[in-house]
N, C-alpha and C positions, 0 to 999 in steps of 0.2 A: 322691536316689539316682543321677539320671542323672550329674552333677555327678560323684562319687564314681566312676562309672565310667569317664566320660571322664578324670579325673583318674590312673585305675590303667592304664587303656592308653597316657596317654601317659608314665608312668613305666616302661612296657616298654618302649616305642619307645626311650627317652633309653638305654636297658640297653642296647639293643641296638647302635646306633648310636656312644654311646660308651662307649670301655671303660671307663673308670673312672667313669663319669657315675651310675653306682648309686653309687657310695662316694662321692660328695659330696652326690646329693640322702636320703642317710640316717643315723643319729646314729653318729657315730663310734665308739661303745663296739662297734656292730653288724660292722664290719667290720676293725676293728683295736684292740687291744689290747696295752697297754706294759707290759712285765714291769719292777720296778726292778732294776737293777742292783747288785750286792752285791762286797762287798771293790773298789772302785773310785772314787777322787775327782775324777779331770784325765780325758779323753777326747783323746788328739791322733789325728788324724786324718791317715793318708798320703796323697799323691797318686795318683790311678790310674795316672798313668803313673810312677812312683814304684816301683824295681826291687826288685829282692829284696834285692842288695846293700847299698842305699840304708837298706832298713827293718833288714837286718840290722846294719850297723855301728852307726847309732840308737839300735837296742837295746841290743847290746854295749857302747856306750859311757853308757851312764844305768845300765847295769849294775855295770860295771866303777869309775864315777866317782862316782855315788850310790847307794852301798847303803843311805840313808836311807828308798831308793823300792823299792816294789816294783812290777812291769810285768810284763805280760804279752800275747800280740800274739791278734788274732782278724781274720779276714777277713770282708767284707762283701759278701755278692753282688751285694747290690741297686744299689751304688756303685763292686762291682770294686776294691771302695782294702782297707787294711788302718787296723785300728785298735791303737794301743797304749792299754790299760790301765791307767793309775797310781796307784797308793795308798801313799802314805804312812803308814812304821811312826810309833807313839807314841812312842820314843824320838828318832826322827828330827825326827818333829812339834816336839817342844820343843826340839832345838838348832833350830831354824831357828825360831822362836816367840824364841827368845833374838838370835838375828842379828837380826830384824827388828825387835825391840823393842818386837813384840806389849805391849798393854797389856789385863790383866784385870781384876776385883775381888778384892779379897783376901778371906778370911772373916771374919767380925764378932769375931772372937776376935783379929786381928791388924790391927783398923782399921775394917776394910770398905771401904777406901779404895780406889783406881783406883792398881796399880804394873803396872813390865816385868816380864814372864814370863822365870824365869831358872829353871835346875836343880838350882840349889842348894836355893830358897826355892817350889820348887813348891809341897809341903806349904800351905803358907800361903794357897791360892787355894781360891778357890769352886768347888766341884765334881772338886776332886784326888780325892777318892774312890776316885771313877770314871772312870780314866781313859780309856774305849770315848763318854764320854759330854762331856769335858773340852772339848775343840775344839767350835767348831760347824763345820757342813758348811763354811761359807766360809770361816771360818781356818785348816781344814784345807786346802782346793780353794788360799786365796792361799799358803800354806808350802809345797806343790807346784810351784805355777807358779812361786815363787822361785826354788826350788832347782831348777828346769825352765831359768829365766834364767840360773844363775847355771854352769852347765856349759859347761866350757870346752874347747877341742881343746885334750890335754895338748902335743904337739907338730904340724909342718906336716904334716896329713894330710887325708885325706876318702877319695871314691869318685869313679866316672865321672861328670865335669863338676861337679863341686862341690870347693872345693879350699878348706880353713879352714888358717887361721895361725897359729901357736902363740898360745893365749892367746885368738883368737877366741870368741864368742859362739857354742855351735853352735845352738840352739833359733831366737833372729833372724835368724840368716843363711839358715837352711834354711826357715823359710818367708817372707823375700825372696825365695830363688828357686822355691819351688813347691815344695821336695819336699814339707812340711806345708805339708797343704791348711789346715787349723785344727785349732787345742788350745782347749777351751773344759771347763768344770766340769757337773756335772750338778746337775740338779736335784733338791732334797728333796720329796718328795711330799708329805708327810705337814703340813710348813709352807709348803708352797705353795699347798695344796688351802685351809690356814685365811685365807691372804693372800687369795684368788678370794673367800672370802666375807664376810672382813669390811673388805675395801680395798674391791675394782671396784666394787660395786653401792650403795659407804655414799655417795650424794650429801651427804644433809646432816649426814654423821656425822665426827666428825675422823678424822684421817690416821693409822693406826697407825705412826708416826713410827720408834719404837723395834724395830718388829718388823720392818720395810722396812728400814735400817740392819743388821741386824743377820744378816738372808737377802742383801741385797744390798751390802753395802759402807754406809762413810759418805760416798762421794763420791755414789752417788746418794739416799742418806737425805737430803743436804744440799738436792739438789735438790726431791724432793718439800718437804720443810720450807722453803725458800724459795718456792717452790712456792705452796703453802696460806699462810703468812704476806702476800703480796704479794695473793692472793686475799682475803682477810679483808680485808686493806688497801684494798683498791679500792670496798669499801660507803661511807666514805664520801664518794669524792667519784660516786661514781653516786648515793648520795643527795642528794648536793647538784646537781651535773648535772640530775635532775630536776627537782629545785625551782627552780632557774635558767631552765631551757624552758619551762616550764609556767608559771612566775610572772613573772618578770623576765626580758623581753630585751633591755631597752635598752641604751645601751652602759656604764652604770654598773655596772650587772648584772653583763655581760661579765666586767668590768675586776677588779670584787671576785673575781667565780668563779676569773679566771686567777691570782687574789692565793693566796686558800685552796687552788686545786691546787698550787703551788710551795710551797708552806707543806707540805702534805700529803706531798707526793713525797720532801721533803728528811727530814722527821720520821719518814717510812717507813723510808726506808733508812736512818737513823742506830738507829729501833727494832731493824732486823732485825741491826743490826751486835751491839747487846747479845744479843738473841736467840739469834744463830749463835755468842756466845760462851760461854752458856749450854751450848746445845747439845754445842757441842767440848769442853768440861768433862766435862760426864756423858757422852761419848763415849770422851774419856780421848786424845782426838785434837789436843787443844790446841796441844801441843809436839811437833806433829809433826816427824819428822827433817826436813832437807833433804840433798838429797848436795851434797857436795863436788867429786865428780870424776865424769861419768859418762863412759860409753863410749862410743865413735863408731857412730853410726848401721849400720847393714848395707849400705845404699844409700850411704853416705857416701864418695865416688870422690876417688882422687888418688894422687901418686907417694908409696911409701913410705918412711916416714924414720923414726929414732929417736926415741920420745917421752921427753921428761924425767923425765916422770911416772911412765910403767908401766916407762922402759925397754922395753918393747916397739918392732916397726917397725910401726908407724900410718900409715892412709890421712892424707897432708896437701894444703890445699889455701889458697892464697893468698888473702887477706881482698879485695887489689886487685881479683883478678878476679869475686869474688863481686859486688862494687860497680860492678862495668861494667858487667855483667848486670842486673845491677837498675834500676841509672840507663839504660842502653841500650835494653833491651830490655823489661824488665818494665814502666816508668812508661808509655813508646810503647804498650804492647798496651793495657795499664787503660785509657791516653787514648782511644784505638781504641773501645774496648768502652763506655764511656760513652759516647762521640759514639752510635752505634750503637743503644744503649741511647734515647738522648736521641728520636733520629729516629723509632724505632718508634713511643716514647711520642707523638710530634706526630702518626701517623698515626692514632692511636686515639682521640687527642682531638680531632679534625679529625672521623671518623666519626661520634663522638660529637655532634658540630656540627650536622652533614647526615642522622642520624635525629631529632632533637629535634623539630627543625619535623612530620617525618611522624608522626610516633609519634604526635601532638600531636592531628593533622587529625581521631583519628577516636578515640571517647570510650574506646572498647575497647584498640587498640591504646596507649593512653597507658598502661595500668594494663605494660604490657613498657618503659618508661622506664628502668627499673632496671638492666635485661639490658646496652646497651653500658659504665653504670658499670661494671655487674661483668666487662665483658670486658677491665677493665684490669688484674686478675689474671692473664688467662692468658699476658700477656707478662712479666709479673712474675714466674711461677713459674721458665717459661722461661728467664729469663735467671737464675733463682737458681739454678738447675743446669748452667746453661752455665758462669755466672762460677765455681761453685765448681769445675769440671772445670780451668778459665781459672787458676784461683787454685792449686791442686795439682801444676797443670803447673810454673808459673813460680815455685813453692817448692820444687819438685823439680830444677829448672835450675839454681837457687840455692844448692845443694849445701851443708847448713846439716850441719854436724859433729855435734852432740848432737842427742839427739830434742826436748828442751825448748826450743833453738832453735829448729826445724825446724817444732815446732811454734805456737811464738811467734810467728814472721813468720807460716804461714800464716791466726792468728788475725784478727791485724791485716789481712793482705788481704779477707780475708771478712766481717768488720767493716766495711770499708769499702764492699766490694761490695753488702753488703747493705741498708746503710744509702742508699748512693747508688739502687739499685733499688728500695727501698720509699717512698721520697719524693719522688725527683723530678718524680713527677706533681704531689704533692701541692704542693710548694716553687713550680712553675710557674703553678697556680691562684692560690696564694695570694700570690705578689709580681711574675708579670707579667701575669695576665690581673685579677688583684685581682677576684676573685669569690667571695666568701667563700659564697653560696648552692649554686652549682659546688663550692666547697671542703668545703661540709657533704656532699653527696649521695656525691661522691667518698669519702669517706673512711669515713661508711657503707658504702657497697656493699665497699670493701676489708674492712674489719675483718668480715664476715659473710663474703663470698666465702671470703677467705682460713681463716678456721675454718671453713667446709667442707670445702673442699677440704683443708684440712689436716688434719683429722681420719680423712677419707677414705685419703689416701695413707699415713698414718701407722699407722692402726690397721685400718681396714677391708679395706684391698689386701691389706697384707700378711699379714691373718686368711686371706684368701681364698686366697692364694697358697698358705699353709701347708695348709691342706686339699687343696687340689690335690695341692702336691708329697705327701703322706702318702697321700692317692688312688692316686696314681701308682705309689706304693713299694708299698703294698698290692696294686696288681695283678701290680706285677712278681712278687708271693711270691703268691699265693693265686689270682689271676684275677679276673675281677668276680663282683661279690655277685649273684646269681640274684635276682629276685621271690623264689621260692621259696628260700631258702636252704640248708634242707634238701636238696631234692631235687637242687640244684647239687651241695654240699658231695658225695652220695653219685655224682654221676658222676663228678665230680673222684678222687673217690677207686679209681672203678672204672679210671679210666683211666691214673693212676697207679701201679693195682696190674696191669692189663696192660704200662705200660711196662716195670716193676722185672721180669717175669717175661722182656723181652726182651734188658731189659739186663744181665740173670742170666748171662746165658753170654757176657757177653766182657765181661773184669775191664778193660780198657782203658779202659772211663768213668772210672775213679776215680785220680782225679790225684793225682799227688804232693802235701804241701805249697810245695813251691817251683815247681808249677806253677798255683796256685790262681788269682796273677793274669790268667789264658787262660780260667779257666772260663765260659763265658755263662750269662748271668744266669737264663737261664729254665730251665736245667739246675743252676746255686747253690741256686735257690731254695729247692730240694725239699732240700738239703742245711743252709739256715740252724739249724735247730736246734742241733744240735751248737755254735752261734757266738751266733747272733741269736732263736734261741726261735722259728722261724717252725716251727709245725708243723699241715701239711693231710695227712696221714697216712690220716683215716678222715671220715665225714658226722660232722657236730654238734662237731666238735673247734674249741675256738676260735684264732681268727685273731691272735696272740701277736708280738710283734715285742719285742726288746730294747730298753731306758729310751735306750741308747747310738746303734743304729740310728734312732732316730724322733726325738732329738734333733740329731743329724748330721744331719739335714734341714732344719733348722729355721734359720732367718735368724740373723744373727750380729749382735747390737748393738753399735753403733760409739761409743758413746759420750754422754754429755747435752751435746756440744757445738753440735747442730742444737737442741735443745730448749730450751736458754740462748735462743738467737738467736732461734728465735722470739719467747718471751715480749718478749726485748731489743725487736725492734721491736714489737711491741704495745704496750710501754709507752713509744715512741716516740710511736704517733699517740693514745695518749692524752693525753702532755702535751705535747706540741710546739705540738698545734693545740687546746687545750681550749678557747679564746677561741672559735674560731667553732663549734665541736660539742661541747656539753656530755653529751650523751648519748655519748660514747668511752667514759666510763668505767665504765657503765650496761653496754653492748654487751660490754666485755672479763670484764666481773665475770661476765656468764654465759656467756660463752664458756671460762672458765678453770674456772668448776665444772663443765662438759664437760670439757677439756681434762684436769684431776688424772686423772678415773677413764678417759678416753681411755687416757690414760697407763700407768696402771696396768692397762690391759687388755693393752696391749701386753708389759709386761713381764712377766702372766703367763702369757699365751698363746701369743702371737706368737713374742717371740725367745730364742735361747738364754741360759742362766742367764752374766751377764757375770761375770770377775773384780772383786772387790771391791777398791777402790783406798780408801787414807786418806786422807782431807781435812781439813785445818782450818776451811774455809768453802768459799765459792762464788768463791771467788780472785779472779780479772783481772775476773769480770763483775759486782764491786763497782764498782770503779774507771768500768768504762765506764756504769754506771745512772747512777752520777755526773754520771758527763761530758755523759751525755743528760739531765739535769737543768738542768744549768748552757745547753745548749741549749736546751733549751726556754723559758727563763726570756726569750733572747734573741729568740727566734722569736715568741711570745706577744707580746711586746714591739711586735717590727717591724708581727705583725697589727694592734695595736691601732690604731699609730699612719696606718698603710695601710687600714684598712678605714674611717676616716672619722669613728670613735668620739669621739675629744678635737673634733673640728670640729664634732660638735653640742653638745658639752657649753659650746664657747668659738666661737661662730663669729668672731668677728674675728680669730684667732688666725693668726698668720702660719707658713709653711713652716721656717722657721727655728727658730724659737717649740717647733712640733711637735717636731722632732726633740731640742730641748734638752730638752724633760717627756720623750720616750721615753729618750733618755740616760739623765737622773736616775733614771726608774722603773726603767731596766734596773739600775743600779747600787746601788739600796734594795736590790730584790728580789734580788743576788748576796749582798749585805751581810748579809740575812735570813734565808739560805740556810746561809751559813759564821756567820754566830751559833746558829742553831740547830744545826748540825757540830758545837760547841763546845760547845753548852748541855748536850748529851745525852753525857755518859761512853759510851763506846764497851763498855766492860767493867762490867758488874754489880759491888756492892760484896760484896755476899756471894761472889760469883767471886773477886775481887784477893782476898779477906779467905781462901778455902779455897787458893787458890795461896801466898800468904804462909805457911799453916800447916804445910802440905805442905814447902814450901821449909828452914824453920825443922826438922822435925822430920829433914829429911834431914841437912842440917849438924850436929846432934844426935848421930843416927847416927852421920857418919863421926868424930866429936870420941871418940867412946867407943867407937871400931873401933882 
């Protein structure tokens, strides 16, 4: 009991002291609650500085160019910005379902087969019926944001400091320069609440693959399903890994273990290629378009000239001087930055030198051995966010015309960056200080450290942040939550209801709408109802915020291109270095069944609901598993013949000798690698055999059209 009471007084003290510190140490339902949003799909979001002018021609012009859309504007107090509204008509829906080449199922009376969505042959789909029901939320939310991309300044016009071109992008250009803060889609409650229960928490239950795809896109469906595939895949060489440590470690052992994981790694990724074409099949995502021509970036600088293409005048830019830059400037700073990189890594490993002996001296302080491996992470992270700031700058400098260039090179830089900063410790142990015991301990304490800490920054921080910012926005509208909530709710309301009697007699509070953006927030607040649902009116009334309000708070996902790259290197230092740390693959297998529902917590918690993009696979970060395959085979190699292995198995064997058996093994084991590339059909026969039918029955068609 005492316990109990000390624990209630120091939750009034936190009350007290800070303001919003009751709304984070109590359950969220208690002090805020999210009304869903109705008639609305797209949420864009103005800028607070962002004038009236600015949101009025905006409007006017989605009005006037998309009647497909319907919009409507609301102001936000708690953020000062305004928000537009947009929903798209059912009519609309389907011509732009037909631009994009939307693919549905048809109904079992016309196939049941996977066609495009056209107007003519709507009838013929699954669920025409009903058409309120027809779209899911994301096919709706992407045919918005299309026809959101595809609005264009009819002639050269804009507003104060903003000046668009005929023929311009206006939705890209305006939030280049800030007037939109962000446009992002809302969330569905009701399949999102089912994703929380039976995604996050299922450790040993499979991946609802189809139902993740289908709320979120197939570009991140791809991912989790590569995801979980590449996890499955890691049982067996962490079963073998263990039985290698445990049973065999002499250098035969090794030698075979580093045989079966090339063998494993190559057989993986040729599985997952049939896999992922499976998948794009019953996706319907197979033949997905590519464009032809795309548009020039918004960022995209230069003198204007006549394009051939649009006919339009387009920003142009000299290919010469882009390549100056690059060769000038760019390779100089990377060189810089790994030298840099290089030095730090010698001073950690050097520290590392000079606590080994002390740690060592005293029986207690040895069991902290661990702690300087793992402080080679923290220069590791460091510089993964330095280089990637390093990398955006000097592909911004580089002034690349399409976004698919733009973002092509900066792939490859951060590719490189990363890879150079995840191994170079490890590359230094193992071929100039050749200590493969050093090289084992290293590369544990990485692979743990770093799914710490990565788990942490990825899911936990930003859980934490989100509750803050929602704290925050809470108190902005309601005040802190009293111990007592009750008897708050009714002074709150007392003292509200003596303001309104003061502010009864001079009409002068209540502002126009074109002066809304002036209003302070702590005077909005009492006004959100009418816009955002907040209403503290009277005691006991609940604490209400709009679906749209409380996801405008909420973090913005950038992408699975950080989430590629992690896994990428992870399955770097599992096969690169499997020769002298057979437990890699032990470590990463339960690190990745962490990692899935890590994942999955973030994306239904954490950040806001992303646009849904089509994928045919897991694209470019085929190619590079590849490429780190084919490395490791070489690496594995070099270890063997460096760690000493063939000299016990041959001692007379001379230095020359050595290097020709590692030669030839590097060269079986490539040979081995592109046979089994070969051996494996890339594409299922029942796949070629439904795309041949498919194919056959359309030429059919057009034969008797």
């Amino acid at each position: 009991m005492d316990i109990r009471r000390r624990l209630t007084e120091a939750t009034k003290l936190i009350q007290k002291k800070i303001p919003y510190g009751s709304h984070v140490i109590t359950p969220k339902k208690e002090w805020l609650q999210t009304v869903p949003e109705k008639d609305c799909d797209v949420v864009m979001v103005m800028s607070p500085t962002a004038g009236a002018q600015a949101v009025g021609w905006l409007q006017a012009s989605i009005e006037r160019c998309l009647p497909e859309l319907s919009i409507s504007s609301r102001y936000q107090p708690s953020t000062k910005s305004v928000c537009l509204h947009i929903k798209g008509e059912f009519d609309g829906l389907l011509q732009g379902a037909e631009q994009m080449r939307l693919v549905k199922r048809t109904a079992n009376v016309f196939g049941g087969d996977l066609q495009e969505v056209t107007r003519k042959r709507f009838l013929r789909f699954e669920g025409s019926e009903d058409k309120a029901t027809f779209f899911t939320t994301q096919e709706r939310q992407n045919i918005v944001f299309y026809f959101l991309n595809s609005l264009r300044s009819p002639s050269d016009s804009g507003f104060t400091g903003v000046f668009l071109r005929q023929g311009q992008a206006i939705v890209p250009k305006l939030l280049s320069r800030g007037v939109i803060k962000n446009v992002f889609p809302l969330h569905e409650y009701k399949k999102l609440k089912a994703l929380k229960t039976k995604w996050v928490p299922g450790f040993l239950r499979r991946q609802p693959i189809d139902d993740i795809k289908d709320y979120f896109g197939s570009n991140i469906g791809f991912y989790f399903a590569w995801l979980g595939h590449y996890t499955t895949a890691l049982t067996v060489p962490a079963i073998l890994g263990i039985l290698f440590w445990s049973l065999s470690q002499d250098s035969k052992g090794l030698v075979v273990f580093a045989f079966l994981n090339v063998v494993w790694a190559t057989t993986w990724l040729e599985t997952w290629k049939r896999r992922s074409a499976e998948i794009a099949y019953s996706w319907g995502t197979m033949d997905a378009h590519l464009k032809v021509f795309s548009e020039p970036r918004p960022q995209f600088k230069g003198p204007l000239k006549l394009c051939p293409v649009t006919g339009r005048h387009e920003p142009s830019y000299p290919s010469w001087k882009r390549n100056i830059f690059r060769y000038c400037v760019s390779l100089p700073v990377i060189l810089v930055a790994f030298y840099i990189n290089f030095r730090v890594m010698l001073i950690i490993l050097q520290f590392q030198d000079m606590s080994k002996d002390h740690l060592k001296s005293t029986a207690f302080l040895s069991l902290l051995s661990f702690l300087p491996k793992a402080l080679m992470a923290v220069p590791i992270a460091f510089f993964d966010r330095w280089f990637t700031r390093l990398a955006i700058w000097l592909n911004k400098k580089e002034n690349h015309r399409s976004e698919e260039d733009h973002q092509n090179h900066l792939i490859v830089k951060l590719l490189v960056f990363r890879f150079i900063n995840s191994f170079l410790s490890l590359f230094y142990i193992a071929f100039y200080l050749q200590d493969l015991t050093r090289l084992r301990e290293q590369l544990a304490a990485l692979l743990v450290t770093k799914q710490l800490t990565g788990n942490f920054k990825e899911s936990v921080l930003p859980y934490l942040q989100k509750r803050l910012q929602l704290a925050k926005l809470s108190f902005k509208l309601f005040g802190t939550l009293a111990p007592s909530g009750a008897e708050q709710d009714e002074k709150t309301a007392k003292k509200k209801e003596k303001d309104s009697d003061i502010d009864s007699d001079d009409d002068s509070h209540c502002p126009l709408p074109e002066e809304a953006a002036t209003i302070p927030a702590s005077s909005a607040a009492e006004r959100e109802d009418s816009q955002g649902h907040a209403d503290t009116s009277g005691p006991g009334k609940e604490r209400q915020v709009s679906q749209a309000v409380v996801e405008s708070n909420m973090k913005k996902y950038e992408g699975t291109f950080k989430d590629y790259l992690e896994i990428f290197v992870q399955f770097g230092y599992v096969t690169l270095f499997s020769s002298a740390f057979p437990l890699a693959a032990a470590c990463a297998l339960v690190a990745n069944v962490i990692e899935i529902r890590s994942d999955a917590f973030k994306f239904c918690y954490v950040f806001q609901r992303p646009f849904g993009q089509r994928a045919q696979g897991i694209g470019a970060w085929q190619d590079a598993m590849e490429l780190m395959g084919v490395i490791s085979i070489i690496v594995n190699c070099a270890l063997i013949g460096l760690s000493g292995q063939i000299q016990q198995v041959y001692p007379d064997i001379t230095t020359s000798q050595t290097i020709l058996i590692i030669v030839v093994l590097e060269h079986l084991l490539i040979a081995l690698k592109f046979g089994i590339r070969y051996a494996i059909p890339d594409v299922p026969e029942w796949v070629e055999a439904k795309i041949a039918r498919e194919e056959f029955l359309k030429r059919e068609t057009l034969k008797s059209h």
